[in-house]
C-alpha positions as CSV (number, residue, x, y, z in Angstrom):
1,X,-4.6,13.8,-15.1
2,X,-2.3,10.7,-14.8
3,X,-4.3,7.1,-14.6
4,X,-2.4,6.5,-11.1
5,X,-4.4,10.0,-10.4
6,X,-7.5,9.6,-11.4
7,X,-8.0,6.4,-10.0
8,X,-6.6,7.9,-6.7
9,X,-9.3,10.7,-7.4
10,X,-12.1,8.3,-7.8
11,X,-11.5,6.2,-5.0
12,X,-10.9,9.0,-2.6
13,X,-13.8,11.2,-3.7
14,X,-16.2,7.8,-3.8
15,X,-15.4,7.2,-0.3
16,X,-15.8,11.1,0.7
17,X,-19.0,11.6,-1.3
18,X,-20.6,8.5,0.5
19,X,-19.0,8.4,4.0
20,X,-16.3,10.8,5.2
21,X,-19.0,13.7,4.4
22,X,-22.1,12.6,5.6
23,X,-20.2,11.7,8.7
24,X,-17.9,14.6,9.6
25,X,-21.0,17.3,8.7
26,X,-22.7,16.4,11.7
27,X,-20.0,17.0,14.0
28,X,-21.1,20.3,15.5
29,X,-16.9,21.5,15.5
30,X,-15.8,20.5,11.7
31,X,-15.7,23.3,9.4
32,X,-17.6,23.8,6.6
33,X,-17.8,25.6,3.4
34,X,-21.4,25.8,1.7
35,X,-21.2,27.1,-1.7
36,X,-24.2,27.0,-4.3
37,X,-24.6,23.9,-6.5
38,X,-24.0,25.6,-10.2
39,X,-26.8,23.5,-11.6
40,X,-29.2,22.9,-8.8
41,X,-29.0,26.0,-7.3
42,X,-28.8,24.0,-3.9
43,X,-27.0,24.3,-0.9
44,X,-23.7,22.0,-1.1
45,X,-22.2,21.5,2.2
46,X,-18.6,19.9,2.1
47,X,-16.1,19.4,5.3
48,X,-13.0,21.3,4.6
49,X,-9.7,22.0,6.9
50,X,-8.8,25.2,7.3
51,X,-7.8,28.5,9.2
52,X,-9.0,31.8,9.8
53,X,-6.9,34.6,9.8
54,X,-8.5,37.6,10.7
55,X,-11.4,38.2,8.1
56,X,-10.1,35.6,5.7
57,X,-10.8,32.0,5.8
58,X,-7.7,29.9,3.6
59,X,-7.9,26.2,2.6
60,X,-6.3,23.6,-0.1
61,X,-8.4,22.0,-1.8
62,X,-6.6,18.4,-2.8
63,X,-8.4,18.2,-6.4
64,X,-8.0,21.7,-7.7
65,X,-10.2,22.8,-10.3
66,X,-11.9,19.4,-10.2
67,X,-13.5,19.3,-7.2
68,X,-17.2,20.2,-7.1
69,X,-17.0,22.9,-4.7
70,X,-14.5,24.4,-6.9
71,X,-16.7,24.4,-9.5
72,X,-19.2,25.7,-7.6
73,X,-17.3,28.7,-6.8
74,X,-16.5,29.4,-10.5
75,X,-20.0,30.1,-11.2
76,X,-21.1,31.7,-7.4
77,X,-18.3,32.6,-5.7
78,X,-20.5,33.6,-3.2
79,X,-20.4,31.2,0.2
80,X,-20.9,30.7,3.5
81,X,-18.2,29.1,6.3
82,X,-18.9,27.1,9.4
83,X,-16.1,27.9,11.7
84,X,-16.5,26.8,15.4
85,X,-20.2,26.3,14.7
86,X,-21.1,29.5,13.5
87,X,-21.5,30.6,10.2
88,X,-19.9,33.3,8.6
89,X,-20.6,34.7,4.5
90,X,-17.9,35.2,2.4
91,X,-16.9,35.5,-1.0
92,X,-14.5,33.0,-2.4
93,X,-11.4,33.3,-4.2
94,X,-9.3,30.7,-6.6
95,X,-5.5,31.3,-6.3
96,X,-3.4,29.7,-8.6
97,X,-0.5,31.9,-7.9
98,X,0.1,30.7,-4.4
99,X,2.2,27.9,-3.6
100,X,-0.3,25.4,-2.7
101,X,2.1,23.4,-0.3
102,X,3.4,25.6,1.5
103,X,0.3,27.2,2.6
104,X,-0.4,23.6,3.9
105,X,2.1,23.9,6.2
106,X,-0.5,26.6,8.2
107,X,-3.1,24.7,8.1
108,X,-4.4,22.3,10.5
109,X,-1.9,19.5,10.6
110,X,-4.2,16.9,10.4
111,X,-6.0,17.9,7.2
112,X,-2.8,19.0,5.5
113,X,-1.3,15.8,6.0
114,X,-4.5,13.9,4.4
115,X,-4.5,16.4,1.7
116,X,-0.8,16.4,0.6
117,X,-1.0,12.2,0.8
118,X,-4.6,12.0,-1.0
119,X,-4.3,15.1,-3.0
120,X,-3.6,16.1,-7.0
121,X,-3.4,19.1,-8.5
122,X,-3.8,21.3,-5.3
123,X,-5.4,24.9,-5.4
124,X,-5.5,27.0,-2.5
125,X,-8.7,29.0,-1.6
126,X,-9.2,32.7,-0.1
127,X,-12.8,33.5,1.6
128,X,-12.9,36.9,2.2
129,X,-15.9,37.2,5.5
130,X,-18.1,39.5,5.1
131,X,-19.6,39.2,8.6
């Protein structure tokens, strides 16, 4: 990762990690994606922006392979979504092969915009619900 980057990544995952999380996980209507902390073993809730479409849930993350809940997936891809308030298991999926930004562009506008301008390294992730 380029310097510019990783100071971009540490700043912006600083400010998540202390504020933006804490904050947008109690708002009843923000998705979320809990996956299980691969050394705790603990429930890891993180806000995400996404869509549904049909029984698959897609996202971007903006950190690829280096963000946590990526790693978390890695070792139990096993999750769980809050869409709309209600939560929905899955099991995740890592796909390098798809074209990151463009899959932005059917995302919710909002987040996609945050995570092109924030974002290195993108990595776009399939849920597959279960329920």
């Amino acid at each position: 990762m380029a310097r510019h980057d990783e100071l971009k990544y540490r700043t912006v995952t600083s400010f998540q990690r202390r504020i933006g999380n804490p904050l947008l996980s109690r708002l009843p209507t923000q998705t979320l994606l809990e996956t299980v902390g691969r050394n705790s073993g603990q429930p890891r809730r993180t806000p995400v922006g996404g869509r549904r479409v049909g029984d698959e849930f897609w996202l971007v993350s903006e950190y690829g392979e280096q963000s946590q809940y990526v790693r978390n997936i890695k070792a139990h891809p096993q999750v769980r979504v809050r869409i709309k308030g209600r939560w929905h298991a899955g099991t995740a999926h890592l796909m390098p092969q798809d074209d990151a930004r463009a899959r932005l562009k059917s995302l919710p506008r909002l987040n996609s915009l945050a995570v092109r301008a924030l974002g290195a390294g993108l990595l776009t992730v399939r849920v597959d619900l279960t329920d």
